[in-house]
C-alpha angles and dihedrals in degrees: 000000000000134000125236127188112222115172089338094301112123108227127191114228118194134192097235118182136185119205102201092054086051076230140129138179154179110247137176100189112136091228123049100227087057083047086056106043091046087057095041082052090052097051096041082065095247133128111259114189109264099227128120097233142108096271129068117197125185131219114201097172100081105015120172121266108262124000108286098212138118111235116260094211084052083043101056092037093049089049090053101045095059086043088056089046095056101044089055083046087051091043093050096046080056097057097038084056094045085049091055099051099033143010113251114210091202109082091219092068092039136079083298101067090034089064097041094047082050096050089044104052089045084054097055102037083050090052087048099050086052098051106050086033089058088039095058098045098045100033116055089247090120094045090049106022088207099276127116096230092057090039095055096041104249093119127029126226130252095184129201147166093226136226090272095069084052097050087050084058085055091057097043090057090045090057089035086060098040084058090047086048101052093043085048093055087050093051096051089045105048101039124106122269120249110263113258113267108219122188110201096196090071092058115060108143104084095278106167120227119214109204 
C-alpha cells in the first residue's frame, strides 16, 4: 500500500490482483470490491472510472487498447523470490555473525553455509532484478504503471524503476563480495607455501643443511 498526495487530499493506493483474471493493479478505491471490479475492467481490457471512491463503474464503449495490468502469476513470483532472497541474506548475516563469535563444528553453520546462503541469495536477487527489468521494458508496464488514471489518459506518466530495484543491486554485490570473500580466504589458507630460500654463504662454519 502506498500514499499519494492529490490536491492535498491524502489518498491510499493499493496493489489489488485477481487471480482469475491473471491481473493485478494499482488501485486507489476506498472499498475492495470496487478495487476488484475496477482490475478485472482493466484486464478485461474495459474503461473503469477513474475516481477514488466506493463505486466502480465500467465503460465498455471506448476501452483502452490492450489490458493495462501487471500479471498476477509475475506478480506472486516476483514477490517469493525476493522473499526467498532476503531470508538467505538474513541466514547468511547470521552465520556470518555466529562465525565471527564461535567455531561451529557443523559445517552448515560454518564457512560452508556461509558461502551457499551467500550464493543463494546473489542468484535469486539476480533472478529477481532480471525479471521485473525485462518485464518493464517488454510489457507496457512502464508506459501504464498499472493504474487507471495513467491507462485512460487523464494523467500522464513520469516512469521509473525506483530506488528500491537499485537497493536490491546493492545487495546482490554485498552477497557477490561475501562469496568472493570466503573463496578468497580459502585460497590464502590452502596454497602451498613458498619454498625456503637458503643462502649458503651465510652460512660458513660446517652448518648442515636437511632437505
Amino acid at each position: 500500500m502506498m500514499m499519494v498526495m492529490m490536491m492535498e487530499t491524502t489518498l491510499c493506493i493499493t496493489v489489488t490482483c485477481v487471480p482469475e483474471e491473471n491481473a493485478c493493479a494499482v488501485s486507489c478505491k476506498t472499498e475492495r470490491d470496487a478495487r476488484i471490479e475496477e482490475v478485472r475492467a482493466l484486464a478485461q481490457g474495459n474503461a473503469p472510472n477513474p475516481t477514488c471512491g466506493s463505486i466502480t463503474t465500467v465503460e465498455v464503449l471506448n476501452p483502452p487498447n490492450k489490458p493495462a495490468v501487471i500479471s498476477f502469476a509475475f506478480y506472486i513470483s516476483l514477490l517469493v523470490i525476493l522473499f526467498l532472497q532476503l531470508l538467505f541474506a538474513l541466514i547468511s548475516a547470521s552465520l556470518a555473525i555466529i562465525n565471527s563469535t564461535k567455531n561451529p563444528t557443523e559445517p552448515i553453520f560454518g564457512l560452508p553455509g556461509c558461502f551457499w546462503s551467500n550464493v543463494i541469495a546473489s542468484v535469486l536477487g539476480t533472478t529477481a532484478l532480471l525479471m521485473f527489468g525485462i518485464y518493464w521494458a517488454t510489457s507496457g508496464l512502464n508506459g501504464h504503471l498499472g493504474l487507471s488514471y495513467i491507462v485512460l489518459g487523464m494523467y500522464r506518466a513520469a516512469s521509473g524503476i525506483g530506488y528500491s530495484y537499485w537497493v536490491l543491486i546493492v545487495a546482490v554485490l554485498c552477497s557477490l563480495t561475501n562469496v568472493f570473500l570466503i573463496e578468497l580466504r580459502k585460497y590464502l589458507l590452502e596454497r602451498d607455501p613458498p619454498p625456503p630460500v637458503i643462502k649458503v654463504e651465510n652460512h660458513s662454519d660446517g652448518t648442515i643443511f636437511l632437505y
